[in-house]
N, C-alpha and C positions, 0 to 999 in steps of 0.2 A: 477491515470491513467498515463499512457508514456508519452502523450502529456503537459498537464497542470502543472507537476509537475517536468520539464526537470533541471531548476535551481537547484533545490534540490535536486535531484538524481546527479548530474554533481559534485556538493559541495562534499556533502556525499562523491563519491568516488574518489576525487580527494586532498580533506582536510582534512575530518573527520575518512575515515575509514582508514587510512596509521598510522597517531595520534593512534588508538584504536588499533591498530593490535602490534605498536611498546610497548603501554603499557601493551598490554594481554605478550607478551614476556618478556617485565619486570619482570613478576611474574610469569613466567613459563605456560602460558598457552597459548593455539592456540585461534586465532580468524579467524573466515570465515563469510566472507562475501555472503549472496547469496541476488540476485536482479533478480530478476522474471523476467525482462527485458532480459535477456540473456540467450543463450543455447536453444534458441527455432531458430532448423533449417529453412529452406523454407521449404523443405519436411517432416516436421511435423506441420508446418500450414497450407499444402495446405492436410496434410492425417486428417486434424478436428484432432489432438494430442497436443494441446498448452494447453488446461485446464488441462488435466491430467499429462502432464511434469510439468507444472507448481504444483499440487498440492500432485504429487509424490516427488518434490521436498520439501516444506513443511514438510512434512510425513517423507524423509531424515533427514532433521535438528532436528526432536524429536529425532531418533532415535540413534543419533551420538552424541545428546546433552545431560549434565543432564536434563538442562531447557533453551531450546532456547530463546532468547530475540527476537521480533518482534518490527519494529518501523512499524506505518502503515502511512505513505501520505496522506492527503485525502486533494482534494480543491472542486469545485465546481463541477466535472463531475462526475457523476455514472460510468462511462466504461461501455465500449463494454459487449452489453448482447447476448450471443451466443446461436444459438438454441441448442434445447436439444441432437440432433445430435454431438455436440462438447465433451459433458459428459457422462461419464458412466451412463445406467441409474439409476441404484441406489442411485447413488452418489447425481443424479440429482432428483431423489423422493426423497427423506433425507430432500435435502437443499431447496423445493420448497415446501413440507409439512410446514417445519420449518419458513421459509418467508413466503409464498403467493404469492408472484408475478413470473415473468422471473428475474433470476439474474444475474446480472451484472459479468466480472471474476475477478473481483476487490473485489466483497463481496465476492465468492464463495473462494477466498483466504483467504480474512478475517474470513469468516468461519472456513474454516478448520485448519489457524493458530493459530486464537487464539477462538472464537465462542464457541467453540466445545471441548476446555482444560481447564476449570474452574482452574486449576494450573498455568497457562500462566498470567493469569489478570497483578501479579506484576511485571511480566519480557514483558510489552509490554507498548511501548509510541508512541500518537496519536499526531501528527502535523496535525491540524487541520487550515489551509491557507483559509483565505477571500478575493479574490482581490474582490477591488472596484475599481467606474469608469472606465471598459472594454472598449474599445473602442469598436465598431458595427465590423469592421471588426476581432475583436479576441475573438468574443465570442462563436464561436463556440468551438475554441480551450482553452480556459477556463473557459468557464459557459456551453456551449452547449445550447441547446432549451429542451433537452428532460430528464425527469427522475429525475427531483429537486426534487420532493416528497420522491424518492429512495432515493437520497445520504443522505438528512438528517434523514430518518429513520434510514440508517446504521449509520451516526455519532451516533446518539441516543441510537442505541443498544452499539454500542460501549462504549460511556461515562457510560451507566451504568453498565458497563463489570469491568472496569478499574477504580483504584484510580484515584481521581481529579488532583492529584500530578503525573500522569504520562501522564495529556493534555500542550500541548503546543500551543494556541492559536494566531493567528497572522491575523491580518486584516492590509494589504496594500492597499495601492493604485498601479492602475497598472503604473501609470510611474516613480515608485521608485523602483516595483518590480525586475529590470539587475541590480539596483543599489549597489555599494559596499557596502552600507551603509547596505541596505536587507542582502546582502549576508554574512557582517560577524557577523551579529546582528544570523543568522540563525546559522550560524559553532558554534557560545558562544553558541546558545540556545541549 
């Protein structure tokens, strides 16, 4: 989610993807970057348009790619679970057949990235972030109260989606988590 995972998206497009863009042109090929994070107007999240920008854009990257690579995020929070208002409804009978519960646009991404492309499995790596010792005041913003049962049923489906060799597992503690020591341990990883 945007919140809980701010270090690691900041890294990524500040370190990691400039490095992978200069090496994709080494050998002749384009790299693009897309971050879900962005390109979602005010007046397409106030017209309920943010899931399907989002998951049109997904559905982009197949389409323009031979085989899109996906890295997925994931720490402690489920994300924002939008009513079914936000989704098309199809889209939204598919993927709530398929789960069972209200889903988060966090899975509904993960769905339709990789879920749902039995092809994708090897071109996708899960960072999989543990903080420990949250302090009370930040735990809304990185554990939350609501929805533990969700995220780790997504990890679950995930890990047995995907080769073992493409989890990256990481358990910090949170007052090492701003630390450089985190941050370039994350950029190797």
């Amino acid at each position: 989610t945007f919140i809980d995972m701010g270090v690691e998206r900041t890294l990524l497009q500040s370190r990691i993807v400039p490095d992978v863009k200069e090496y994709c042109l080494s050998k002749g090929w384009q790299f693009e970057c897309i971050d879900l994070r962005w390109g979602v107007s005010q007046e397409a999240q106030e017209s309920k348009k943010t899931i399907e920008i989002c998951l049109n854009e997904i559905r982009h990257c197949r389409l323009i790619s031979p085989k899109p690579n996906f890295l997925i995020l994931l720490g402690q929070r489920y994300g924002w679970v939008p009513d079914a208002s936000y989704i098309p409804k199809t889209e939204y009978d598919d993927m709530l057949h398929s789960v069972g519960h209200s889903i988060s646009a966090t899975e509904l991404e993960i769905y339709e990235g990789l879920l749902s492309q039995d092809y994708l499995a090897s071109n996708t790596i899960l960072y999989d972030r543990v903080l420990e010792n949250v302090p009370d005041d930040k735990i809304e913003d990185f554990i939350g109260n609501k929805a533990t049962e969700e995220i780790k049923d997504l990890k679950k489906k995930i890990r047995s989606f995907i080769s073992e060799e493409n989890i990256i597992e990481e358990k910090i503690s949170f007052d090492t988590y701003s630390s450089e020591v985190y941050q370039n341990k994350f950029i190797s990883q």
